[in-house]
VOGU-3710 file (C-alpha; in Angstrom, 3 decimals, decimal comma):
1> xxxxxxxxxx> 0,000/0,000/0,000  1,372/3,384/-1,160  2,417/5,532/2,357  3,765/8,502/0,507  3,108/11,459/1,691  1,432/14,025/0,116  -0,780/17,212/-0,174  -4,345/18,139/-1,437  -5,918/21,088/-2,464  -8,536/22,439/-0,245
11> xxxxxxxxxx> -11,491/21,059/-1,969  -13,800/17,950/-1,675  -15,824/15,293/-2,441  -19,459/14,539/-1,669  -20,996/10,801/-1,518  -24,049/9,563/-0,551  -23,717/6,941/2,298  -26,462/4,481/1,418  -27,978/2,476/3,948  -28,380/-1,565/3,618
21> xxxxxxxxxx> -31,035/-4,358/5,281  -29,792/-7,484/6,384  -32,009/-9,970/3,967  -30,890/-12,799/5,891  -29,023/-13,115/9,270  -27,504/-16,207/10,190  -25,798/-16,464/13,508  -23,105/-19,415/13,041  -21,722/-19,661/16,890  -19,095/-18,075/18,580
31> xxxxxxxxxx> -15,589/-17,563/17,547  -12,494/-17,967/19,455  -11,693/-14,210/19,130  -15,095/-13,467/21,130  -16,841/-12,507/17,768  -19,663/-14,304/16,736  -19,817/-16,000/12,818  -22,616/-14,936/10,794  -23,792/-15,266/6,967  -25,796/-12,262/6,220
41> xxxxxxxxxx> -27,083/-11,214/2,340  -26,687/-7,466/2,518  -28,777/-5,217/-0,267  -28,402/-1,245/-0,175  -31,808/0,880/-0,106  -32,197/4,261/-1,402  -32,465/6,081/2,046  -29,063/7,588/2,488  -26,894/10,120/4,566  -24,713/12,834/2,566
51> xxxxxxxxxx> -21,199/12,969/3,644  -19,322/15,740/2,474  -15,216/15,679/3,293  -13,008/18,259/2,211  -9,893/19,469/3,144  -10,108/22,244/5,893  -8,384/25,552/6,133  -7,981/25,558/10,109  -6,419/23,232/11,817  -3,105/21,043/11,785
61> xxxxxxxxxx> -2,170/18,038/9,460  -4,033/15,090/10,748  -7,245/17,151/12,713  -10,768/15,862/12,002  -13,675/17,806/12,795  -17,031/16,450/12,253  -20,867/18,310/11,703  -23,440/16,169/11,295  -26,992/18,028/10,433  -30,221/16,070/10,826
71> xxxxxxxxxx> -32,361/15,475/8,161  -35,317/13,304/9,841  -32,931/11,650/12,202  -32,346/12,043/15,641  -29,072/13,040/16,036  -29,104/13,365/20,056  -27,257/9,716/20,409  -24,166/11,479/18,278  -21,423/10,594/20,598  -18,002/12,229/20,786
81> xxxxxxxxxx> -15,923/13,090/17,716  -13,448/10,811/18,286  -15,269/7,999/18,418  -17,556/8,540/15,234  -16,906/5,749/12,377  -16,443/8,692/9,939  -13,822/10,209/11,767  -12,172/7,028/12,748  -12,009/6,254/8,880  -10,394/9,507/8,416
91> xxxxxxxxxx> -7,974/9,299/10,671  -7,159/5,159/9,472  -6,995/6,402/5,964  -4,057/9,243/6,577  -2,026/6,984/8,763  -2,395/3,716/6,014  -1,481/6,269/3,217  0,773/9,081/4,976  -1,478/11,714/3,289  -2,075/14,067/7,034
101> xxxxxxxxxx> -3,715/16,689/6,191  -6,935/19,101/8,130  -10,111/17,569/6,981  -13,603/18,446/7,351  -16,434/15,801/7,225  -20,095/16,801/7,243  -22,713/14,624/7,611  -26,505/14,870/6,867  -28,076/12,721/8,688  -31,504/10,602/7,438
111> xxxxxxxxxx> -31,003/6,612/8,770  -31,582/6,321/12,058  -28,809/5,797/14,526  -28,445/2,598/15,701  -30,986/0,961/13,830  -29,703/-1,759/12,225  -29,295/-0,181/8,753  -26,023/0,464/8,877  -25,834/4,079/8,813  -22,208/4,804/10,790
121> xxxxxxxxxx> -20,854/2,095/8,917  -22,204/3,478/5,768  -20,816/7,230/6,268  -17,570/5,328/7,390  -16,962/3,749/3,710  -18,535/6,665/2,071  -15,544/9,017/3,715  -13,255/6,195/2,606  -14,359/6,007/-0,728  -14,425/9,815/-1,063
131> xxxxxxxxxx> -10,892/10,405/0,164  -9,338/7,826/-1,673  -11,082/9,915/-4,823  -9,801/13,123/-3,101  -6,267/12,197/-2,540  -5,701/10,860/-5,769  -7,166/13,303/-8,149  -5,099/15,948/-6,480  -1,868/14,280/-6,577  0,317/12,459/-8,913
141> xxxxxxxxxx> 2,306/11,347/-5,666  -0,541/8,237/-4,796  -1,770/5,587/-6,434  -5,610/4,902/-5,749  -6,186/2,399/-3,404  -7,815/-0,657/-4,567  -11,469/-1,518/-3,761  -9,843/-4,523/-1,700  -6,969/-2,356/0,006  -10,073/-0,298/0,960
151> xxxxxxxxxx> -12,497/-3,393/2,263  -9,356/-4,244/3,931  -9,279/-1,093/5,927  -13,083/-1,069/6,285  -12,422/-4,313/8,263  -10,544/-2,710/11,143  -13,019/0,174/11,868  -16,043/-2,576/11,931  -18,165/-5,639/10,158  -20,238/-4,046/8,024
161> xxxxxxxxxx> -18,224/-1,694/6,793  -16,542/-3,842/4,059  -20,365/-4,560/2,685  -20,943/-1,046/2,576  -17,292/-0,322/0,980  -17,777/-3,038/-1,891  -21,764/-2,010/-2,979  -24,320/-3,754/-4,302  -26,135/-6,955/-3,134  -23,125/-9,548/-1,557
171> xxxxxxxxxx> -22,704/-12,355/0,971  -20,942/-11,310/4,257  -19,476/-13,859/6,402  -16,728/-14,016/9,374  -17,568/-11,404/11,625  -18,274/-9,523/8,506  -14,907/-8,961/6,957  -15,720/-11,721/4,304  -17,777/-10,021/1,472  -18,906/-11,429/-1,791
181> xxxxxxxxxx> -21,372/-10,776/-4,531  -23,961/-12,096/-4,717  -24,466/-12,250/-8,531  -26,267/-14,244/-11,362  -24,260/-15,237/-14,587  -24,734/-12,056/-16,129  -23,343/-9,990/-12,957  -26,307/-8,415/-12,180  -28,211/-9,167/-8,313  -30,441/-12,028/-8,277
191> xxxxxxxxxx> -32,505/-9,737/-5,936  -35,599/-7,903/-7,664  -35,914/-3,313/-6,968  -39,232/-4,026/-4,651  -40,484/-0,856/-2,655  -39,837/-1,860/1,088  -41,073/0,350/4,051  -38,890/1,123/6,856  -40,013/2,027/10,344  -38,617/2,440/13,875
201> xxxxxxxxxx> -39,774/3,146/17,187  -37,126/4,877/18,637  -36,069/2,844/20,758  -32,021/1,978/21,593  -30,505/-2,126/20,848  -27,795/-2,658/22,207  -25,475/-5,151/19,183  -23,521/-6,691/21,911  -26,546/-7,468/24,253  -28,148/-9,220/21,359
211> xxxxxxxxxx> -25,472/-11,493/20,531  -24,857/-12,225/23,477  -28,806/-13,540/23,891  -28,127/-15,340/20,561  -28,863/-19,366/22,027  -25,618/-21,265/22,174  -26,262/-24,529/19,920  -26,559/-22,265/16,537  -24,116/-24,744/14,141  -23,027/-23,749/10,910
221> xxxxxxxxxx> -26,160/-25,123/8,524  -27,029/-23,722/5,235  -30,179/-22,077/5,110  -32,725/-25,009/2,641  -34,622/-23,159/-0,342  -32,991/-19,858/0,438  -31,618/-17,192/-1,707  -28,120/-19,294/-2,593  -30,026/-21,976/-4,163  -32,312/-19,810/-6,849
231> xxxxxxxxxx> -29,643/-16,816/-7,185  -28,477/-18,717/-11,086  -32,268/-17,846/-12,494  -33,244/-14,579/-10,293  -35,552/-14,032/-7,990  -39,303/-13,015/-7,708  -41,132/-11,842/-4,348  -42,238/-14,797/-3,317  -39,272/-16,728/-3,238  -37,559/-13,658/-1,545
241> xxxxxxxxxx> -39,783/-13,694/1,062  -39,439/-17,197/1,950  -36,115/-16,386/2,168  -35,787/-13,972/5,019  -34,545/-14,818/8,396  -32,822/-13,079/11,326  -31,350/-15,454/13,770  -31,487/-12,253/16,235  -35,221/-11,859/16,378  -35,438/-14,347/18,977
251> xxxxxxxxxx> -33,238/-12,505/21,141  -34,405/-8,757/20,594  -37,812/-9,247/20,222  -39,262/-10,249/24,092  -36,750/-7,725/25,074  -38,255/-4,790/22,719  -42,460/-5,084/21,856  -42,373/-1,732/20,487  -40,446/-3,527/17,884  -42,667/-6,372/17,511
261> xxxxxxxxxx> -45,696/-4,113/17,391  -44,176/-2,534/14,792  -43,885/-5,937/13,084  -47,487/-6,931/13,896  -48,998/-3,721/12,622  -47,354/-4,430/8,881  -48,111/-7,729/8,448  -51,895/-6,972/9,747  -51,919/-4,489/6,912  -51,592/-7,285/4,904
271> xxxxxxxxxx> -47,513/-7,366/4,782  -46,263/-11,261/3,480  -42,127/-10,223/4,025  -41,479/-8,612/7,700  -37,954/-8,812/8,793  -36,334/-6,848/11,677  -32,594/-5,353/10,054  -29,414/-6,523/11,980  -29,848/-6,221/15,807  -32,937/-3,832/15,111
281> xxxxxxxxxx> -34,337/-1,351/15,976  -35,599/-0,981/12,489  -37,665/-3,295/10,869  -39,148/-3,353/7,030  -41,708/-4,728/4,683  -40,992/-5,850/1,505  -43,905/-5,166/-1,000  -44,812/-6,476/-4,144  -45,792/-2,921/-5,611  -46,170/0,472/-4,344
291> xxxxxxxxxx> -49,801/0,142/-3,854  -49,215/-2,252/-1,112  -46,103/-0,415/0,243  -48,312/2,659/0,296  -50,913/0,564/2,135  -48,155/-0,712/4,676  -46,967/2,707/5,361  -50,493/4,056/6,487  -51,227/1,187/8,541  -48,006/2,257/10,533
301> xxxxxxxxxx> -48,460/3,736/14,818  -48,028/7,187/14,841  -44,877/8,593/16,218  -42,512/6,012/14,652  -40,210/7,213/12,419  -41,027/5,214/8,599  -39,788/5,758/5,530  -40,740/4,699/2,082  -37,984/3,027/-0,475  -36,948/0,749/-3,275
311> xxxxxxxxxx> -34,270/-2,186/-2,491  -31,208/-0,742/-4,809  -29,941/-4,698/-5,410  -27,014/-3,769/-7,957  -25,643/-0,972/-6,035  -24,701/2,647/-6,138  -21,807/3,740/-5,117  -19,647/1,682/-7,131  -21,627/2,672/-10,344  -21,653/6,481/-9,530
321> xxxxx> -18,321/7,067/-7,319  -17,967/9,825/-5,491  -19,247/13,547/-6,452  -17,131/16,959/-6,482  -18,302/19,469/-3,741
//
């Protein structure tokens, strides 16, 4: 990996940080380095953050500061600076390339913290992504880092970040580092654009806690008539709701009804795919059409945050890069 150092003009890059459901969640049993081995399908959804990072005038080589601006997300769980994804990847990416420079990351915030959709991890690759376009368009000095170096480096600041860093619909495995696509013969995602609706109650999971509900005899069995054994011919609703499964529902659920009500309330508007995301809070309906997505969405409490989106199966990021500021 190329450490030279180097400079940048003062500048940036904007990308949008999409966020990503967890089609399928499969808990494998605990590792010997504490971590716990999953197998997870991973598909982006158009509901995104907009991170923004550009090389500041104030400050000395190697300074982060971070805004983040809400944009129908509660921002009040923002902890400190330091220990925000974004700025950690900042920081990771100057001391793997030896490019220290001021930088400025801002952040507007739409997926809900903590809720399962990925959206830390997502502003995390989207700040490595858009430096790695910064650095390099400004210099002749470094060579742009390879999507692997990158996943690579996504790996050390946290499990889904590599997902998130790579785009589109994949496999993750490991802890998470372990990313594939998940791709028919013709490269494109087995997984059909439906509408899905997105809602959370607002209420705080704890990822640790749930794992460590997670029962202890989980053993490493495929998943029968699942997504890996139609993804040669594609996929239609039906089979990609008979698909879903989160092996942390069982854990997170009892411990959180405002979470299952949320549940119960789509699928008594008629909802035939309900899945809770990761370790929650958030939890979304897959719909056949908008109609019924529509229908989902009204059927909703009030005071939950929801959404309305598409599943974006073959990706963004990597097909649009990052955008000048």
């Amino acid at each position: 990996m190329n450490k030279t150092p180097t400079s940048l003009v003062s500048d940036g890059v904007a990308v949008s940080a999409y966020a990503k459901l967890n089609l399928t969640l499969e808990v494998l049993g605990k590792r010997p380095d504490g971590y716990h081995a999953i197998r997870s399908i991973v598909v982006p959804v158009g509901l995104h953050d907009d991170v923004v990072v550009s090389v500041s005038g104030d400050g000395a080589d190697g300074d982060v500061s971070l805004e983040v601006v809400a944009d129908g997300a509660d921002i009040s769980r923002i902890g400190a600076t330091g220990d925000n994804l974004a700025v950690r990847a900042a920081r990771l990416f100057m001391e793997r390339t030896g490019c220290h420079v001021p930088l400025a990351i801002r952040i507007v915030k739409r997926i809900p913290i903590g809720g399962g959709l990925g959206g830390g991890s997502a502003d995390a690759a989207a700040v490595l992504v858009g430096l790695n376009s910064l650095v390099t368009r400004h210099s002749s000095l470094v060579t742009p880092l390879s999507t692997a170096d990158l996943m690579e480096m996504a790996a050390m600041l946290g499990s889904d970040i590599p997902s998130l860093v790579h785009g589109g619909t994949v496999v993750m495995e490991g802890r998470g580092e372990k990313v594939r696509p998940l791709a028919m013969a013709d490269g494109r995602s087995p997984i059909p654009a439906l509408p899905v609706v997105l809602a959370n109650p607002g209420v705080f999971v704890s990822t640790a806690e749930a794992y460590r509900a997670v029962r202890d005899d989980l053993t490493d069995t495929p998943i029968l008539g699942t997504i890996y054994d139609t993804v040669s011919r594609g996929m239609d609703f039906a089979s990609v709701a008979a698909a879903l499964r989160n092996d942390l529902e069982d854990a997170v659920l009892p411990r959180h009804p405002e979470i299952a009500a949320l549940a119960a309330a789509m699928r008594g508007a008629g909802a035939r795919a309900v899945l809770m995301s990761g370790s929650g809070a958030t939890v979304f309906a897959l719909a056949e059409d908008d109609e019924e997505a529509e229908r989902i969405m009204r059927a909703l409490p009030a005071g939950c945050w929801r959404t309305l989106t598409r599943l974006l199966p073959d990706g963004v990021m990597a097909a649009h890069g990052p955008l000048e500021a």
